[in-house]
N, C-alpha and C positions, 0 to 999 in steps of 0.2 A: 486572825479575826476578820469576817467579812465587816461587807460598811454598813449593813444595816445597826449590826451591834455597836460600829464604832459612833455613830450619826448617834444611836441613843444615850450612850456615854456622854457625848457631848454635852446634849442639849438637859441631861440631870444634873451634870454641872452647872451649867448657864443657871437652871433654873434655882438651882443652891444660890448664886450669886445674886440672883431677882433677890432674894427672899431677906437676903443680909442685907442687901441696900435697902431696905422696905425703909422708908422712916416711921418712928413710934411716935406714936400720936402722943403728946401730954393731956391727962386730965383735965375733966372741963374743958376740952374743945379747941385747947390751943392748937398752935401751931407744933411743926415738929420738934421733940426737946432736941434740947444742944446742952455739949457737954456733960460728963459720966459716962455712964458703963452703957447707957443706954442708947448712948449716940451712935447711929448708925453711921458705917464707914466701909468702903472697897479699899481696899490697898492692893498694891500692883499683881502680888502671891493671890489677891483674889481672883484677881483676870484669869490668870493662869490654871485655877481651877478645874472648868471644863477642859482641857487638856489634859490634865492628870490621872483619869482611868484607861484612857487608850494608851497613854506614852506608858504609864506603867505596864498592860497586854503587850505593849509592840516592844519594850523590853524586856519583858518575860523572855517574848521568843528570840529576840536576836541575842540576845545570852546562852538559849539552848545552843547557837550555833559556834560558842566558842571551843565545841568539840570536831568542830570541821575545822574552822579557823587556828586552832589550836591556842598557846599560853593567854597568848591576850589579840585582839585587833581595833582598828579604828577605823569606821566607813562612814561615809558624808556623800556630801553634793554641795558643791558651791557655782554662783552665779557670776563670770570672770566676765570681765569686760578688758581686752587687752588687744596688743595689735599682730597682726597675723603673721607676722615676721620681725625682727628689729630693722629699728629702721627705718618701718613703713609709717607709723606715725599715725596714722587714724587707727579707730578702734571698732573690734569690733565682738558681739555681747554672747556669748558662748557658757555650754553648763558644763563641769568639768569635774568625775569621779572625786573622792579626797580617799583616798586608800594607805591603811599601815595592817600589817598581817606580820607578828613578828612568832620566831621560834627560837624562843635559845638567844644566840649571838647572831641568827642571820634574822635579817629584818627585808620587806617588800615593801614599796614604798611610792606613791605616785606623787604627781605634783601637787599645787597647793599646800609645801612643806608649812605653811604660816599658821593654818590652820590644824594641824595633826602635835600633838604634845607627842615631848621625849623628853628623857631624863636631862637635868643639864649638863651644858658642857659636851655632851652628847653632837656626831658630828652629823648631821641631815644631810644624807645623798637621797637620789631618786632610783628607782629599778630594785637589784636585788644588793643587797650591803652585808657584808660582815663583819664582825666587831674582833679583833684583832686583839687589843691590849686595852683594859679600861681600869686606871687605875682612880684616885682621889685629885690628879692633876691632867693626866694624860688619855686621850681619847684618841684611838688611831683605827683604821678598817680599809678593807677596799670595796668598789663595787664595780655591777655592772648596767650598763642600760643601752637601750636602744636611742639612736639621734635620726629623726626623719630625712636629718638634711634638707636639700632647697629645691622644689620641683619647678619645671617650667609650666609657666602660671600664661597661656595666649590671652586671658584677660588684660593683664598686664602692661604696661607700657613698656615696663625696665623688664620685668621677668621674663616677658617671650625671647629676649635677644640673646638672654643668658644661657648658659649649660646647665643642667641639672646638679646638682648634689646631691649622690647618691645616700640613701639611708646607710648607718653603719650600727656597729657596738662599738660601745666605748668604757674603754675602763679606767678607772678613776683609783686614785689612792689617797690618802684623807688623816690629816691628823690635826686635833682640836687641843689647845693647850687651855684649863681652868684657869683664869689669873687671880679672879676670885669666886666669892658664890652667887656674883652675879655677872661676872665680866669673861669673856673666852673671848680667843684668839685659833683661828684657824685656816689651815693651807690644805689647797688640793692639787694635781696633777690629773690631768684627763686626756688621755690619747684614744687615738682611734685604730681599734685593732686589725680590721679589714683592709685599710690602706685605701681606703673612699675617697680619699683627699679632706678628709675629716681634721686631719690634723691634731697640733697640742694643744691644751690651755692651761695654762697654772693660774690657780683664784687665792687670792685670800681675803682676811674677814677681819671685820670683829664685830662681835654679837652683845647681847644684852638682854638680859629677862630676869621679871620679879613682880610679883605676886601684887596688885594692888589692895588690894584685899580679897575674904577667903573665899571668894568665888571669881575674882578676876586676874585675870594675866596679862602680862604686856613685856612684847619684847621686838628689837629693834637690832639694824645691824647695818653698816658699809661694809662696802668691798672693793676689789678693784681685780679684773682679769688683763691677763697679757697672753697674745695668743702668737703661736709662731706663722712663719711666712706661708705653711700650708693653709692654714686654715684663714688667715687674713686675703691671701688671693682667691680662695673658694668664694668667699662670702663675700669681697667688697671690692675683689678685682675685676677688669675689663681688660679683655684679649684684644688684639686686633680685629679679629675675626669677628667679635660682637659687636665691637663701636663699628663696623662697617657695616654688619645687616642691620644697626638703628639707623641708619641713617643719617648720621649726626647724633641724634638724639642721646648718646654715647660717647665718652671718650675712651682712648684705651689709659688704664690708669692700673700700676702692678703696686701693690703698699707693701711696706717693711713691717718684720714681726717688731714686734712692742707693746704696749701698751692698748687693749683694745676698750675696753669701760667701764666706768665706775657706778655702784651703784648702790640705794638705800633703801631700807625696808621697814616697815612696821606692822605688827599683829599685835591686834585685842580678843582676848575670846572670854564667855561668860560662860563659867557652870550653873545650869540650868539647874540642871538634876544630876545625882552621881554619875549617871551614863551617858549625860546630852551636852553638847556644847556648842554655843552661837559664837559665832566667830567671822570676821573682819581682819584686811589686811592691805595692803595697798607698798606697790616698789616702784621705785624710778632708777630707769636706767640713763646713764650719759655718755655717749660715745665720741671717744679720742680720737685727737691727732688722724692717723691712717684712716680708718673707720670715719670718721666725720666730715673726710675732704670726699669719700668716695664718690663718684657718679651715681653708684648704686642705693647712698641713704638719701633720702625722701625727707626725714626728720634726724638730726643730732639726738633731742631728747623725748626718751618714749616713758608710760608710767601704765601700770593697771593697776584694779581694785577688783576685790572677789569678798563675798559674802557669801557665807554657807551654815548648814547646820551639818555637824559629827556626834555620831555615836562609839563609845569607847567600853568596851569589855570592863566591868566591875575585875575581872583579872589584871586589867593592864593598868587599871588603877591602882589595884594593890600593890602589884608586884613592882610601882614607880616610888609608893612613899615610901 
């Protein structure tokens, strides 16, 4: 639909809403009546109004596309404000895809998991996932995804002195235990298949979600990763060699695998409409022990927030209840 059509949509809504808020004059000259049937009133569904014939045209068509897309998908766009590394500690305000493209047992999957619904219990990785064993307790799969790693940043103060980290894939294996219908428990293993100096991570969880009422959701979750010594000296170690081209500015510092951070999350999201959802989210992360002595972190503790809107396949709706 181009915009002229849409801009008219609009504004015969709006003008619907003029018309409803008119106040009715009482007899004889009064003032406007109050009280009955007569009383004029907006409520918030009226706002919304003018919106309502283009969101309906604009999912018409992104429905026709769930024959490219296939069984069901979920596409968005959220508004992240987070920091450009861990670590680094300032923030900074970036727009970031929200993607789910699922077929079957394999599912695609970008970030801004907060904002993208799955069945519960259900375990959320990023990249490409397959669903392995899903019983009424047990949620297990593996995946795959790309990891950027750590570029050498000469803006930088710490980054120019450092080595690269080479981008890698990383495969993940993942199992989510139901405890109840609102509570799961889940563990993953993440290696790096290239041998980028990517390293392991093993994560686990525990999550939370439930329906506030029948248009909102809220769910919540800690965690905690423990990363081994490859990936701890990639990320938060200092060579000789680097503390001596900082100039000082560096020390050399090699950390032990252990425990590398904890961390907690929360999403809200509102069903707008069958196929729309507004949706909020916000995690903090805390970095231990190794990790938070390093020369390399700027901040121990980092957090973002993202606001987005997603669109969800009337199939991927169905095919959840």
């Amino acid at each position: 639909m181009n915009r002229p059509a849409l801009l008219l949509l609009c504004l015969t809504g709006w003008a619907g809403v003029a018309a409803r808020a008119e106040p009715v004059i009482a007899p004889g000259g009064g003032g406007p009546s109050s009280g009955g049937a007569d009383a004029a009133s907006v409520s918030f569904s009226d706002l919304l109004l003018p919106f309502r014939l283009p969101m309906a045209a604009l999912t018409d068509t992104m429905e026709d596309m769930s024959d490219i897309f296939g069984r069901g998908y979920q596409l968005g766009l959220a508004m992240v404000a987070s920091p450009e590394r861990p670590g680094q500690g300032a923030l900074a305000l970036s727009t970031k895809p929200v993607m789910s493209f699922q077929y079957g047992r394999l599912r695609i999957t970008s970030s801004m998991g907060g904002l993208i619904e799955r069945g519960r219990g259900s375990s959320q990785a990023l990249g490409f996932s397959l669903v392995l064993w899903d019983t009424s307790r047990w949620n297990t799969g593996v995946s795959l995804r790309t990891d950027r790693g750590r570029e050498v940043d000469p803006d930088d103060p710490v980054l120019r002195h450092l080595p690269e980290v080479r981008s890698t894939l990383r495969a993940r294996a993942m199992a989510r235990y139901r405890i109840t219908h609102q509570w799961s428990w889940g563990n993953s293993l993440s290696v790096d298949l290239l041998g980028h100096d990517g390293g392991t991570i093993y994560s686990t969880d525990l999550g939370f979600g439930t329906a506030l009422a029948p248009d909102w959701r809220f769910s919540a979750g800690v965690g905690m990763g423990v990363a081994d010594r490859t990936y701890m000296s990639s990320y938060y170690g200092v060579s000789e060699a680097s503390a001596a081209a900082s100039g000082g500015l560096l020390s050399p510092y090699h950390p032990k695998p252990g425990p590398q951070a904890v961390s907690a999350s929360a999403a809200l999201t509102w069903q707008l409409h069958p196929n729309w959802r507004l949706g909020t989210s916000v995690s903090a992360t805390q970095l231990l022990e190794q990790a938070q002595r390093s020369p390399v972190t700027a901040a121990a503790f980092n957090y973002n927030v993202a606001v987005g809107v997603v669109f969800q396949s009337r199939r991927t709706t169905e095919d959840d209840d």
